[in-house]
C-alpha positions, -999 to 999 in steps of 0.1 A, spaced: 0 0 0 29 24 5 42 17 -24 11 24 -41 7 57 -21 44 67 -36 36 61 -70 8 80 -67 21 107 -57 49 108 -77 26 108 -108 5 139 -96 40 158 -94 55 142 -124 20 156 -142 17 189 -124 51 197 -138 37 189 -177 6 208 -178 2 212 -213 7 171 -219 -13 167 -188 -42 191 -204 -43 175 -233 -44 138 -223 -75 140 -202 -93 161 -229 -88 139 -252 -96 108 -232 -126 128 -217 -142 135 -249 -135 98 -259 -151 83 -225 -180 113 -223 -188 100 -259 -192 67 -256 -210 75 -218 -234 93 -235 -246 68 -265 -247 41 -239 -267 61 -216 -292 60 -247 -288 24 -257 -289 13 -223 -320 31 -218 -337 23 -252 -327 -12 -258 -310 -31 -227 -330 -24 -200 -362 -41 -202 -395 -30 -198 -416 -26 -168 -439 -56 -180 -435 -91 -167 -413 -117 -183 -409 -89 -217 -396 -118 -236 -426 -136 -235 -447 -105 -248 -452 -102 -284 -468 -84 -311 -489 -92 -342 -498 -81 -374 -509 -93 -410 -499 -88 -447 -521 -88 -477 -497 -90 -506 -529 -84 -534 -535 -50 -519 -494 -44 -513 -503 -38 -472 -471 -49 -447 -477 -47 -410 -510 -39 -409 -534 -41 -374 -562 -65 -366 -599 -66 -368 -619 -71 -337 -631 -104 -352 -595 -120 -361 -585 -107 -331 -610 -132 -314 -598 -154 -338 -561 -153 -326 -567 -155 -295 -598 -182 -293 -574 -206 -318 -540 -201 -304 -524 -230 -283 -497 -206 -277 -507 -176 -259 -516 -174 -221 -531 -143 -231 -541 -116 -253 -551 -79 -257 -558 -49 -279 -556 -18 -282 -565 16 -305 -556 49 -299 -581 81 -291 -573 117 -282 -594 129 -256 -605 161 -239 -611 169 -202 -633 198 -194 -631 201 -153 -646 240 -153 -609 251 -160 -592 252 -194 -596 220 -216 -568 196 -217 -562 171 -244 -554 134 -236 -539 106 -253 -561 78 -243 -557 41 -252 -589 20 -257 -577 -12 -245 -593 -48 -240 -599 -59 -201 -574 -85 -208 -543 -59 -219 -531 -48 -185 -528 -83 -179 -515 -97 -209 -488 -72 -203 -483 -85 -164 -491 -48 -155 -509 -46 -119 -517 -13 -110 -501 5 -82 -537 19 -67 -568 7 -73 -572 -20 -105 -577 -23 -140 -610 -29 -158 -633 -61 -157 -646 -79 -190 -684 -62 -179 -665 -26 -187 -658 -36 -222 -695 -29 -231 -721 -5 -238 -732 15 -204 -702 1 -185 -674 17 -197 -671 53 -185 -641 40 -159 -605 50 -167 -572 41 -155 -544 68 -150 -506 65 -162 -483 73 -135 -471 104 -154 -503 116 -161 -510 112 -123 -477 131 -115 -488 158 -136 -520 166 -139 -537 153 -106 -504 162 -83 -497 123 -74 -530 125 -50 -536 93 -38 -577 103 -29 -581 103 -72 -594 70 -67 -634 73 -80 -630 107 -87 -651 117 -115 -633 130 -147 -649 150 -177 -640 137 -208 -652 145 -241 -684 154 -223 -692 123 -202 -687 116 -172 -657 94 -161 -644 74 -128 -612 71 -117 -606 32 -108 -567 25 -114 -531 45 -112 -504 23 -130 -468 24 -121 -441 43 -136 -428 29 -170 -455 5 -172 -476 24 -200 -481 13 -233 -482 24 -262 -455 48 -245 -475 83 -253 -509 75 -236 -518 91 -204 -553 77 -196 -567 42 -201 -602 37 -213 -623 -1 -220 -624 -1 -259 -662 -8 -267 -663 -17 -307 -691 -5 -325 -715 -28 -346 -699 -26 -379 -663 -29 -359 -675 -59 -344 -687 -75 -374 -665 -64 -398 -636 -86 -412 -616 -57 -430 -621 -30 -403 -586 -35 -390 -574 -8 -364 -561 -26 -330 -527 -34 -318 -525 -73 -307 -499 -83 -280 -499 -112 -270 -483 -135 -240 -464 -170 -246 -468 -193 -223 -438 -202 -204 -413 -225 -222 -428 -212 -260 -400 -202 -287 -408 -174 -308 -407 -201 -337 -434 -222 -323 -452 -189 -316 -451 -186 -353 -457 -218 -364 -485 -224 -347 -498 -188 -358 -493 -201 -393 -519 -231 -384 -547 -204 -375 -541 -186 -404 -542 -222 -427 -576 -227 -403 -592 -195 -405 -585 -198 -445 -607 -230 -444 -631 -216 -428 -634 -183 -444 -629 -191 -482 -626 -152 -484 -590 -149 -472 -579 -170 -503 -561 -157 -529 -551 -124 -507 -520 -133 -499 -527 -133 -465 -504 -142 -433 -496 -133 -396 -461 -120 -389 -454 -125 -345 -428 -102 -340 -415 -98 -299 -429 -70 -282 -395 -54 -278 -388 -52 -311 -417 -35 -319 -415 -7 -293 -380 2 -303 -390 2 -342 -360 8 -361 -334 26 -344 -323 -8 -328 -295 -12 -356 -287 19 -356 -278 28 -321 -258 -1 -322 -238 12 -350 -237 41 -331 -221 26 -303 -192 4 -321 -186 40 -339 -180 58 -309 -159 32 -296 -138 35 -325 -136 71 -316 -124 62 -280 -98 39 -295 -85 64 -317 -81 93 -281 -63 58 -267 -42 62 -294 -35 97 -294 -26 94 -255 -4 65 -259 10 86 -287 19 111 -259 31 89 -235 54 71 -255 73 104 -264 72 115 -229 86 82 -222 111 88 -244 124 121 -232 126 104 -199 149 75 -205 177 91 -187 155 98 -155 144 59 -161 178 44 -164 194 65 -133 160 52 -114 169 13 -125 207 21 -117 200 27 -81 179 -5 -77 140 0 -92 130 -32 -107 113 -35 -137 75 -41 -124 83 -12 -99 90 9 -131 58 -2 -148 36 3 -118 44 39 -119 40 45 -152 8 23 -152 -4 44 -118 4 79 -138 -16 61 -170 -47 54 -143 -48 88 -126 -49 103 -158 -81 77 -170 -93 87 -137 -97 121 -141 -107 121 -178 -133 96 -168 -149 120 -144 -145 152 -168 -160 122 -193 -189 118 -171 -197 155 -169 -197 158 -202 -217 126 -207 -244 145 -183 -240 171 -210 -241 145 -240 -273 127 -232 -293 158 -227 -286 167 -260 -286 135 -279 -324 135 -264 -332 173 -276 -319 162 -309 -340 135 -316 -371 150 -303 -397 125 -301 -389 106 -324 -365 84 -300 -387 54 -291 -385 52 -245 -372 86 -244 -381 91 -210 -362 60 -195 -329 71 -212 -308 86 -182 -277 82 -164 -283 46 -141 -257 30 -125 -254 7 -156 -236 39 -170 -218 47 -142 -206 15 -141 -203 17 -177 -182 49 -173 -158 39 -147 -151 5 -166 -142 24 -197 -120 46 -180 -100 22 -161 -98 3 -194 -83 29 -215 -61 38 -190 -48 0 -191 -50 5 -226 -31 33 -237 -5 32 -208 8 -5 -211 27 -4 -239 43 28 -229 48 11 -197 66 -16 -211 89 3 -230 98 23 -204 107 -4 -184 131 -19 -209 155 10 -200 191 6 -207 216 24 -190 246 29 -209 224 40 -241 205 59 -224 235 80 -213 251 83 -244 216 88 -265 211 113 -235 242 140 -244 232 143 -275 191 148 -271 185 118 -294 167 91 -272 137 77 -274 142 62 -309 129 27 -295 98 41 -295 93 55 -332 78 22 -346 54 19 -320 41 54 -323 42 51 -360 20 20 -359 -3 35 -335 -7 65 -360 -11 41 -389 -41 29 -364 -53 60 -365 -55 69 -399 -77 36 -407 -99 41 -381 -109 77 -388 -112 63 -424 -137 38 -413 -158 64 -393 -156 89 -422 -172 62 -451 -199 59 -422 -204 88 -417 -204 101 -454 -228 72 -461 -254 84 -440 -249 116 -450 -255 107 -489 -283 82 -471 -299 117 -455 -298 136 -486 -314 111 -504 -344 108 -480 -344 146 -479 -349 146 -517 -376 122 -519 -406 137 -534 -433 133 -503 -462 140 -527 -470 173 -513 -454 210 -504 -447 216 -465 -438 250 -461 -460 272 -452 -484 249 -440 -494 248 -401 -507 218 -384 -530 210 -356 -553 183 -341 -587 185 -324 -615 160 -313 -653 167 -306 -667 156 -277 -688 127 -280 -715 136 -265 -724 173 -281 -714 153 -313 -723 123 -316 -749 129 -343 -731 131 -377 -748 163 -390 -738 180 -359 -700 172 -367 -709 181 -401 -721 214 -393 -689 224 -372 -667 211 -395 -683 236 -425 -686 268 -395 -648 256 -386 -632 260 -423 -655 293 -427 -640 310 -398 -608 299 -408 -607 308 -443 -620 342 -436 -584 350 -412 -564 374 -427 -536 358 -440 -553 322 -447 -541 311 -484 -561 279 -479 -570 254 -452 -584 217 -449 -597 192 -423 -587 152 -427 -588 127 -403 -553 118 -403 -521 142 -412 -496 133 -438 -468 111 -419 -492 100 -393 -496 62 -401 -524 47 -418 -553 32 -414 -580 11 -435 -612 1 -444 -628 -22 -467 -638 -19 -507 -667 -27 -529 -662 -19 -565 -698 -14 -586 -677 -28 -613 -668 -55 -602 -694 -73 -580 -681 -97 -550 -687 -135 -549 -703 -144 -520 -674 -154 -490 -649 -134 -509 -631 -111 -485 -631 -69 -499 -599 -54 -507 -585 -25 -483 -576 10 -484 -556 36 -472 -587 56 -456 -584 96 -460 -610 118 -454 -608 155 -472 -623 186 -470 -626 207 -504 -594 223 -501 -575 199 -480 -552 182 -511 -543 217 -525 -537 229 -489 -510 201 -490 -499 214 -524 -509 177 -541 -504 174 -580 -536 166 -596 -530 140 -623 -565 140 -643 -606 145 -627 -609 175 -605 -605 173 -562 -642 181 -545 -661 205 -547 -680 207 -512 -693 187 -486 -720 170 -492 -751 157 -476 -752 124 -453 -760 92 -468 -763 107 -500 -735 99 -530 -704 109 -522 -671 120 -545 -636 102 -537 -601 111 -550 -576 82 -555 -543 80 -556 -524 76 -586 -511 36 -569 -548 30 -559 -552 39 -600 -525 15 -612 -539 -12 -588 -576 -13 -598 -578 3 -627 -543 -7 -650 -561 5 -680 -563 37 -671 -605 38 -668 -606 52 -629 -626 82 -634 -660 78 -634 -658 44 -613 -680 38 -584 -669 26 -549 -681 18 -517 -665 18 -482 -681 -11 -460 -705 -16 -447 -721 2 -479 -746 21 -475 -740 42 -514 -719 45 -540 -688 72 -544 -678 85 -573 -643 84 -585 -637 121 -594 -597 128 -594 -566 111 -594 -538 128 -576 -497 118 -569 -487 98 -546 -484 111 -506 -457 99 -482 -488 92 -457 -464 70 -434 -433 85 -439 -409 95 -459 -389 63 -465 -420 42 -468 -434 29 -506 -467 49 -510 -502 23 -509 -532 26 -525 -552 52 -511 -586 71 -514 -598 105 -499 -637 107 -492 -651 137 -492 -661 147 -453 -699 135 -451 -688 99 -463 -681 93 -432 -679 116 -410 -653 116 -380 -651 133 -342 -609 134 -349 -595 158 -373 -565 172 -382 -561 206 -397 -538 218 -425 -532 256 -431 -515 274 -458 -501 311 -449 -504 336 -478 -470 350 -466 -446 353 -438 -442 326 -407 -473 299 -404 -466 302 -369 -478 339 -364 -516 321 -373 -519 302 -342 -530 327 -322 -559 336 -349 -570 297 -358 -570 291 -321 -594 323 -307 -617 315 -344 -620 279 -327 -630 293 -291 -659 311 -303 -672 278 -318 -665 255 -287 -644 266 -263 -641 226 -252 -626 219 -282 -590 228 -276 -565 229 -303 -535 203 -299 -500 192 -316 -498 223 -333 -469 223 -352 -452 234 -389 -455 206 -411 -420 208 -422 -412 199 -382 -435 168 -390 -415 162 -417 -380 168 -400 -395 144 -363 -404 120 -392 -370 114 -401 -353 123 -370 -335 93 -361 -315 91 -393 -306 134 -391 -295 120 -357 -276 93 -373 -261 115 -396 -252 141 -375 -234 118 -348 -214 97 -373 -200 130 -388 -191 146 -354 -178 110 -343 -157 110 -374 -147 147 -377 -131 140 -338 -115 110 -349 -98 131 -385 -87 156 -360 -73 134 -335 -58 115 -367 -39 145 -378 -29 155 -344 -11 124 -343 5 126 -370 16 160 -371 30 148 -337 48 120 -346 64 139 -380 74 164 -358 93 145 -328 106 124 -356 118 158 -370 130 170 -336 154 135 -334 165 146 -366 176 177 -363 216 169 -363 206 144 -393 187 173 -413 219 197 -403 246 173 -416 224 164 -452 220 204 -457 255 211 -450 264 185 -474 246 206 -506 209 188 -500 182 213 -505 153 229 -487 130 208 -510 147 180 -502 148 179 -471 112 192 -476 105 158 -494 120 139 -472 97 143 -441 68 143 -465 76 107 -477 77 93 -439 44 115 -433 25 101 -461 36 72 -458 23 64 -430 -10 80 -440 -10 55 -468 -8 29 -449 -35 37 -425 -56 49 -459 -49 14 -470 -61 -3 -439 -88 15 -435 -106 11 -468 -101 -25 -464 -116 -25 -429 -145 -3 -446 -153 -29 -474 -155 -56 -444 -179 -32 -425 -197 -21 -449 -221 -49 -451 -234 -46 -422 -246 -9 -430 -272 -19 -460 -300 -25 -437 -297 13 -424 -289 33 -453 -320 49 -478 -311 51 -514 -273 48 -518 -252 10 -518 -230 5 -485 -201 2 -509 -206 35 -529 -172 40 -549 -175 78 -546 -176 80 -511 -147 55 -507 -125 75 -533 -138 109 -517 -131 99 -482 -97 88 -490 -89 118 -507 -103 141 -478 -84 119 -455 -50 121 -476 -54 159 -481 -55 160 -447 -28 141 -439 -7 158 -460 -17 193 -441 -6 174 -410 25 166 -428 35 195 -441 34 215 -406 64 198 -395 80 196 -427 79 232 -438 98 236 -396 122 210 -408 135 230 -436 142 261 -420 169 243 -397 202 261 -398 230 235 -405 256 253 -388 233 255 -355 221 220 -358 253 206 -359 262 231 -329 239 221 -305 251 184 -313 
């Protein structure tokens, strides 16, 4: 212990007498460590620590293709549903959900909710048991019974002030009355957005409809079932149900059982693990750079070495101390690392907005504590061992003579020159990542989303059910809403759908006067859109041939529909959609194909566009609406305060909610790969400048060693550019070889990037040859520093100081 206490010691004088090495060590080994903190912090939180549910593994979630109508992942009906659940010989249990904004109207302000509509049987299926109160019984998932809800812990938190008395308190909602039976337990929600829990009571044509799908399925497994038997005996209902509804033939129809897990983490799972294994490249490459250091400080201190080992330190005594000064400065980079990681996380989270699936359990645990201090301690071992080593390995009698003359150290010039070479690949690597998802980005961003963005302001609002639960009544706001708001100064246009652009889809079922239906057959599905007159030139759609509506129209009376130009290509190859007839189900009349307009992103951005039809508002008209408004001129924003008083003096209980530019839909829609984008090029802009600091450093102590060489070679006749030459050679070619490495540890990589990237190859020639051309550029900057010093050395004093 005493000796430990001397070596310690000893290295916080030996560092407080190099501050500038000392300064730039633990910056550089902070930023590496607050880095890599910081993405785990976010990985952990996102995809290691489990959810709140019991035995998460077991949970899983379903959905169904139907190849004839190009659908992927679609959601349930109420009656497959039954039919998953009733047939399975897998599942313990099952539950649904769909999703319904809600307002509440307690004699203050309203409030809008995000309320799930959820089976009896999904807080169990989920192995949720609320902390106060309970959850519903099957009686509450029917007519009459179901004005009970459940409360989310953070709804709970905020809005009722965690009061344990809001059990059977009575809550307004959309009108009706509603009791307070359940609180749940933080991080037990799902879907991870909701705030209040309601029974979800189908209606009559939901509950008897085969091609109404709208619910989530989760299901539970039960103990000791693989996810492959999950599936294969999925694939048996789906064979049964086929027999015994002839309809589902020829669709193309199947069941895809995909762990719960999976699904709440959506895509990003890939890449925050790339992100991860980059940023650990960037904390090999501060390793590097600090071993770098140390091994020239080592060097100038073979003298001091060899005296210490003349007068009786051994050669583990010698490595413990330089070891101990390695780990004190880990140590303290680590906890700059950790301040910065605070830092890091924080903004990693305001970067991605919401578009970061379990946001809100991303902090700093002691998983990243631990995380932290491990990595620290690591790279200390790490970068100080081989310097270490070599120090140990001090000889005497060299050291004294190599010592008069200033030229020690020279042991250590391969091992720093392979470090650099280390270097140099691995900021190659991180900069064909990172200009692959920046190509990746631009691509996305240049994808034509069917409509024009700016200038257009979005907002959602829901009726209450009980002031509107007639149809004409939500017809008549809807026609006193789009007055008011196309008489504000400043309104260009504005339009009322049920669902935005980018905000998912959802479908119903198809009858085609054209084309009558066998009895049995199943109909084909839609993406569902309803529009108001101006809604699709609100959005700035291209009409492709018809006209879009002209008005609203009365109930149950024929209606017009606008199809997309897919939905065209689909149904109507021949190019005869105009004019055609259809019929949503259950059909009550015919609608009149009337337009054909491009394509919309409705999903997103990177997703293929599906057939889809917009019915004019009284086809079937809808208590949730979005709103679209175009400005004439200046900010869209400066409206709000107009579209929000205009909606007041209609209802004052219809508050306005998610109000937002829809270019920020746009940007959240796409959000995870800006963040991918963005991180790969900082990661890789660190790891180029820690690159080039390397080399530059190793060019110029090699330079410094050299001096007496450079003297001699210019006294004998060589010239500046020779000498000039000289240095660049050893520069660049050790750039060359770390250029060489690095493409070759790119190809290898590489493959494992196609899964990520949007419209460009994971072995694009043109960022491989542009990469290694920014990287050489660079590396001949780094090189020429040096160089250009070397060439001003005067022989005469050169050979002096010798």
């Amino acid at each position: 212990m005493e000796t430990l206490l001397q070596n310690f010691r000893f290295a916080l004088r030996s560092l407080r007498k190099s501050p500038g090495f000392t300064l730039v060590a633990v910056l550089a080994l902070a930023l590496g460590v607050g880095a890599n903190s910081a993405v785990f912090s976010v990985v952990n939180g996102v995809l290691l620590r489990p959810p709140a549910f019991e035995a998460p593994d077991r949970l899983v979630h379903l959905t169904s293709d139907i190849d004839i109508a190009r659908l992927k992942a679609i959601s349930v009906s109420v009656l497959e549903y039954q039919d998953f659940r009733d047939r399975s010989r897998v599942f313990d249990s099952a539950g649904v959900y769909t999703w319904k904004d809600m307002t509440l109207t307690d004699g203050g302000a309203a409030q809008r909710f995000g309320v799930a509509r959820i089976s009896a049987s999904w807080l169990t299926t989920l192995g949720v048991r609320p902390m106060l109160g309970r959850g519903f019984t099957e009686e509450e998932n029917s007519p009459g019974r179901d004005k009970v809800v459940v409360l989310t812990h953070k709804a709970w938190r905020a809005h009722f002030a965690q009061d344990p008395a809001v059990l059977g308190k009575s809550l307004q909602l959309n009108g009706e009355s509603y009791t307070v039976v359940g609180v749940l337990p933080p991080r037990a929600a799902y879907p991870e957005r909701v705030d209040l829990y309601v029974p979800f009571v189908p209606t009559e044509e939901q509950a008897t409809s085969r091609t109404t799908r709208f619910l989530a399925m989760v299901a539970r497994m039960k103990p000791g079932v693989t996810l492959e038997q999950a599936r294969a005996d999925m694939n048996r209902v789906v064979s049964e149900m086929q027999e015994a509804e002839p309809r589902y033939k020829g669709l193309g129809w199947s069941v895809h059982v995909t762990p719960l897990e999976d699904r709440m983490v959506g895509d990003v799972k890939g890449t925050l693990w790339l992100l991860l294994g980059a940023v650990g490249f960037v904390l090999l490459v501060a390793c590097s750079s600090v071993a770098n250091l140390l091994l020239a400080r080592a060097a100038s201190r073979e003298r001091e070495v060899s005296i210490r080992a003349a007068l009786g330190a051994g050669r583990w005594r010698l490595m413990a101390q330089f070891l101990t000064e390695s780990l004190v400065l880990s140590v303290v980079g680590g906890g700059l690392g950790l301040l910065l990681a605070l830092w890091g996380t924080d903004a990693l989270l305001a970067l991605v907005g919401e578009g970061l699936p379990r946001a809100a359990e991303v902090r700093l645990d002691w998983r990243s504590l631990a995380f932290t201090m491990g990595v620290s301690l690591l790279s200390g071992v790490l970068f100080g061992l081989v310097p270490a080593l070599q120090a140990s390995r001090a000889d005497l009698n060299a050291a004294m003579r190599e010592g008069s003359r200033g030229t020690g150290g020279r042991r250590s010039g391969k091992l720093r020159s392979g470090l650099v070479v280390g270097q140099v690949a691995l900021a190659l690597v991180l900069l064909v990542g990172a200009g692959l998802f920046g190509k990746s980005l631009v691509a996305l961003l240049s994808q034509d989303a069917g409509f024009v963005p700016e200038g257009v302001l979005t907002g959602r609002l829901t009726l209450p059910d009980v002031r509107y639960a007639e149809d004409s009544r939500k017809l008549a706001f809807q026609r006193q809403l789009l007055e008011k708001l196309q008489a504000l100064p400043g309104v260009e246009s504005v339009g009322l759908t049920n669902l935005l652009p980018l905000g998912g889809l959802t479908f119903r079922g198809l009858e085609f006067e054209s084309r009558p239906r066998p009895p049995g057959e199943i109909l084909p599905e839609v993406s569902f859109r309803l529009a108001s007159p101006d809604y699709l030139r609100t959005l700035g759609v291209k009409l492709l041939q018809g006209r879009l509506h002209q008005g609203i129209g009365e109930l149950g009376q024929p209606s017009e529909v606008v199809i997309n130009k897919r939905f065209a290509d689909v149904y109507w190859p021949q190019g005869n959609a105009l004019g055609q007839r259809l019929s949503l189900e259950p059909r009550t009349h015919w609608s009149t194909v009337v337009g054909i307009v491009d394509d919309l992103r409705e999903e997103g951005l990177e997703d293929v566009s599906r057939p889809a039809a917009y019915w004019s508002l009284d086809a079937a008209p809808s208590a949730f609406l979005g709103l679209v408004v175009r400005a004439k001129s200046g900010p869209v924003e400066a409206l709000r305060p107009a579209i929000e008083a205009a909606l007041r003096e209609l209802d004052r209980d219809v508050p306005l909610f998610a109000v937002a530019p829809l270019t920020r839909l746009v940007d959240e829609s796409i959000g995870s790969r800006r963040l991918s984008a963005l991180l790969m090029g900082l990661f890789a802009g660190t790891a180029l400048l820690l690159a080039a600091l390397g080399l530059a450093g190793v060019i110029g102590y090699s330079v410094a060693q050299r001096t007496r060489e450079m003297g001699i070679r210019m006294a004998l006749g060589a010239a500046r550019g020779d000498v000039l030459a000289l240095v660049l050679r050893q520069g660049m070619g050790l750039a060359g070889l770390g250029v060489a490495l690095g493409l070759v540890l790119s190809l290898a990589l590489a493959r494992f990037l196609g899964s990520l990237l949007y419209g460009v190859t994971a072995y694009d020639p043109w960022t491989f040859v542009g990469v290694a051309a920014l990287l050489s550029g660079v590396a001949l900057l780094a090189t020429w520093l040096p160089a250009r010093r070397a060439t001003r050395v005067d022989p005469i004093i050169a050979l002096r100081s010798e």
